[in-house]
KEKE-3310 file (N, C-alpha, C; in steps of 0.2 Angstrom, whole numbers, plus 5000, padded with zeros to 4 digits):
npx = (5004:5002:5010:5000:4988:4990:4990:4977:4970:4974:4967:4953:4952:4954:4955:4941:4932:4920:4911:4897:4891:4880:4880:4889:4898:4900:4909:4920:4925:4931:4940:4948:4953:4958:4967:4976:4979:4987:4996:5003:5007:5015:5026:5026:5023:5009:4999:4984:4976:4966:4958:4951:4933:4929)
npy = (4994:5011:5025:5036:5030:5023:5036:5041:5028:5031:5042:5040:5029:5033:5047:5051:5043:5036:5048:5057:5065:5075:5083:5083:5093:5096:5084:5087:5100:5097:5085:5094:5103:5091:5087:5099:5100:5089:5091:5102:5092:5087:5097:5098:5109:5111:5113:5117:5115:5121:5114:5119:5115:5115)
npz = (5000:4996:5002:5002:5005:5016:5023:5022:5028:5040:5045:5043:5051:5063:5066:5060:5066:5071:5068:5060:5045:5039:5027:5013:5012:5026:5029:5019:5026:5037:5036:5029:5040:5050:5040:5041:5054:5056:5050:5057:5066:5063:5058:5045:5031:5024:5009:5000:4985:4971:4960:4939:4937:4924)
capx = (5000:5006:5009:4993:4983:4992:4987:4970:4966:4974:4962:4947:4953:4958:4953:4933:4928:4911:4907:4892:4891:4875:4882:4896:4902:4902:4913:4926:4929:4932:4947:4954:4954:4962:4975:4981:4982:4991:5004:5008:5009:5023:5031:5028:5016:5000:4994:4979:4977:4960:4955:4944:4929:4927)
capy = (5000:5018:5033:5041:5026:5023:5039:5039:5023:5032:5048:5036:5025:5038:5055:5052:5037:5037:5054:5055:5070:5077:5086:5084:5098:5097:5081:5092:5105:5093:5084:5099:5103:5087:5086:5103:5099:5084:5094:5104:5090:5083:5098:5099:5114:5109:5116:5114:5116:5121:5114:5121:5110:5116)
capz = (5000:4998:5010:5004:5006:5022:5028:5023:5031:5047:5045:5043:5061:5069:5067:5057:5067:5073:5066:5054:5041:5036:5020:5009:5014:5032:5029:5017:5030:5044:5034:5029:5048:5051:5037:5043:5060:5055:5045:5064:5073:5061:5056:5038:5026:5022:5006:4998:4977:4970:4951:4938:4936:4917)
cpx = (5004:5006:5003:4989:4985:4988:4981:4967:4968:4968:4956:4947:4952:4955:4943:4931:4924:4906:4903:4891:4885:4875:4890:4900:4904:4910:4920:4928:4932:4939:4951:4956:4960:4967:4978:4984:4986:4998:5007:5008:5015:5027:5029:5021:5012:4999:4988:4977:4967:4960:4950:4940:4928:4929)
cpy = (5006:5024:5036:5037:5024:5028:5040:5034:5027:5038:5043:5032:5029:5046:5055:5047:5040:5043:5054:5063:5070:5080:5085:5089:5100:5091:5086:5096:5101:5089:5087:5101:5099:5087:5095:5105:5093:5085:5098:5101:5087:5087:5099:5104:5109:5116:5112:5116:5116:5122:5116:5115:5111:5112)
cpz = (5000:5001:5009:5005:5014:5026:5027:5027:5038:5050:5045:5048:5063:5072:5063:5062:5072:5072:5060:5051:5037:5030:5019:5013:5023:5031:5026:5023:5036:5042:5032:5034:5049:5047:5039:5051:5059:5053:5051:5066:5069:5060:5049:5036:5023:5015:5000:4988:4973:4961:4948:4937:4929:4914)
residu = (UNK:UNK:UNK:UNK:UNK:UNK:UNK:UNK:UNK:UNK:UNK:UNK:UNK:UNK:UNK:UNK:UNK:UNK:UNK:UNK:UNK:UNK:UNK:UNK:UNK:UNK:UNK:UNK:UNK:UNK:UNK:UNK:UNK:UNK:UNK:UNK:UNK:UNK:UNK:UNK:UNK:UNK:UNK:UNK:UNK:UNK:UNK:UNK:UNK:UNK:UNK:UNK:UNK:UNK)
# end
């Protein structure tokens, strides 16, 4: 398996479990929360990259 599926599975144990999301978009903000607390606790930038949909 590869480091991003690594830490995905870690973010879905560890940091989503047992919370339930009423809208897409509550889920998005809640992981971007978490991946940017997860880049201070290691130390490393966090950014995030926004695509056209066109």
């Amino acid at each position: 398996m590869n480091r991003i599926k690594d830490e995905w599975l870690h973010l879905k144990r560890h940091e989503l479990c047992s919370q339930l999301f009423e809208h897409e978009y509550d889920l998005a903000m809640t992981l971007m929360a978490i991946i940017e607390q997860c880049g201070q606790r290691r130390g490393y930038p966090v950014e995030r990259f926004i695509f056209n949909s066109d």
